[in-house]
N, C-alpha and C positions, 0 to 999 in steps of 0.2 A: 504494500500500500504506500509506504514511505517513499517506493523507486517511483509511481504513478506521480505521485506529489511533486517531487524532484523534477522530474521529466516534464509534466503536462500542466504544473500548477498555475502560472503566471499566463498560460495561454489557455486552461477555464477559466481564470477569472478576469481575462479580458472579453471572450465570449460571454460571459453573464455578465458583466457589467455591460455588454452591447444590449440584454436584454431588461434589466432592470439591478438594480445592484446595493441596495443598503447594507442588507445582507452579508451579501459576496464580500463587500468591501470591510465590514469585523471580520470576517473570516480569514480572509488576505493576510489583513494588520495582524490578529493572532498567531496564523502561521508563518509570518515574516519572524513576530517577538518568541515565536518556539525554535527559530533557527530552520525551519523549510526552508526560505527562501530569504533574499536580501529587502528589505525594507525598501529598496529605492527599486529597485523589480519589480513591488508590489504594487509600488504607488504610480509606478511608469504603465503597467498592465491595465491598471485601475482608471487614472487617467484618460490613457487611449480608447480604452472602452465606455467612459464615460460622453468624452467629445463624440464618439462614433454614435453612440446612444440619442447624442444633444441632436445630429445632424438625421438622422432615419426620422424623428417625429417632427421635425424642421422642415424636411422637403416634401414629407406627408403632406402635411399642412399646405405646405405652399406647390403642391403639384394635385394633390386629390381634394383638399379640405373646399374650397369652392364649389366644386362638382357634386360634393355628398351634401354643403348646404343649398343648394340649388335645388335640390332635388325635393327635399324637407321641409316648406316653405314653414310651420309652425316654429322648426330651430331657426331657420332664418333669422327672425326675429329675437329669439334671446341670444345670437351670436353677434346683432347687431349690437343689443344692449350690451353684451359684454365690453365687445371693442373699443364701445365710448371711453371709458378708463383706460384700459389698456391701449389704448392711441394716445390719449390726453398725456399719461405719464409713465411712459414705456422705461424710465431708468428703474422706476421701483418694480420694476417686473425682473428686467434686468440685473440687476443689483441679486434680487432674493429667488427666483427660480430652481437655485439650485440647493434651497435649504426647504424649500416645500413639498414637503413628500408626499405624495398621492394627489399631488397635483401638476406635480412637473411635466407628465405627460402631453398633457391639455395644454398647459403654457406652451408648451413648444412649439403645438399644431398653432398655435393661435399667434406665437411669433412667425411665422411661417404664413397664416391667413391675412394677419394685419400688416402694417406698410415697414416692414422690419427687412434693411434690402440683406441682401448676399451676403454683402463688406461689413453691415454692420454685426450681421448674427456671428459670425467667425472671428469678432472681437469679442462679442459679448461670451461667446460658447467657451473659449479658449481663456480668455480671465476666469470665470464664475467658476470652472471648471478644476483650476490652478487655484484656487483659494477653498474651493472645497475639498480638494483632494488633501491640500496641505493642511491645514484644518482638521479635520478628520484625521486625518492618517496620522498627525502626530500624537494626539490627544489621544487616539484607539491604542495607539504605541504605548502610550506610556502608560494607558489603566488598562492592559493588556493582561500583566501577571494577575490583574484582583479580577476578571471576566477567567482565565485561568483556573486560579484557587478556584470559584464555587462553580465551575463544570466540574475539577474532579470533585465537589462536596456534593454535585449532585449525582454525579457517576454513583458515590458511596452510597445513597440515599435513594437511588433512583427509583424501586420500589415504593416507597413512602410517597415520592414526589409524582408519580406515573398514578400515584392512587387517589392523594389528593388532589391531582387538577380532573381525576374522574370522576370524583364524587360532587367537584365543584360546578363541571357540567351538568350534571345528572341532578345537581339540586335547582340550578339556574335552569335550567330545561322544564323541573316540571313547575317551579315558582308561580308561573302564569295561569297552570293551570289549575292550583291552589289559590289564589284569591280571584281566579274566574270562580270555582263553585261557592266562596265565602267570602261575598264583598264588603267591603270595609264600611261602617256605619257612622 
């Protein structure tokens, strides 16, 4: 498994960071600070796959995103509304896109749909991109051994921990259907 690591590591997690990468990216930084791989590998792999990731929902955007809202005429309309901000003050888009998670996606089509050219997205992709990587990457570095420590504390534990989040599903699951038969008065 170690030789797979060695071998193929730094080119999975350029590929998953092509397809989405928070994840990927602890996983990197942890096996960069176990001695896998070199920390500056990690965050080069991470990088690249990041900016490759910025540019695939970019050209989305900006080669299909018109033709799918054309088609749609009711999103028309709330992608109009969106754009008014997002045209008004494209730095604050720009600036934080790359710290908003579960939404970067959509930012990107919509930098891409709205008046965001070529020259400017490959300034903006290529900064956001180098400050979040450096950012993260060191920060993940150095709380690395305590993310560490309580994987093997949960390794130890893992029976306890594998039972407790089942019984915390299996309580939250049927919750609903304990004060659907006994409503509160």
């Amino acid at each position: 498994m170690e030789l797979y690591i060695l071998s193929y590591g730094l080119v999975a997690l350029f590929i998953g960071m092509l397809l989405e990468g928070e994840l990927l990216f602890i996983t990197g930084v942890i096996l960069a600070k176990m001695g896998h791989f070199s920390l500056s590998g990690a965050l080069i792999a991470i990088y690249l796959g990041a900016v490759g990731h910025d540019w695939i929902f970019y050209l989305l955007g900006k080669k299909q995103g018109q033709s799918f809202f054309t088609k749609r005429p009711a999103l028309q309309k709330k992608l109009d509304f969106i754009l008014v901000p997002f045209n008004k003050r494209p730095w604050f888009f720009f600036i934080n896109y790359r710290f908003l998670i579960g939404f970067r996606m959509i930012i990107l089509a919509l930098f891409g749909l709205s008046g965001v050219t070529t020259k400017q997205f490959i300034g903006i992709s290529l900064l956001s991109n180098a400050l979040w990587v450096s950012f993260y990457g060191f920060v993940g570095y150095y709380f690395a051994d305590t993310v560490i420590a309580h994987v093997a504390w949960i390794n130890t534990h893992k029976i306890w921990v594998v039972g407790s989040v089942v019984a915390l599903l299996i309580i939250f699951y049927n919750l609903p259907k304990v004060f659907a038969h006994h409503p509160v008065e």
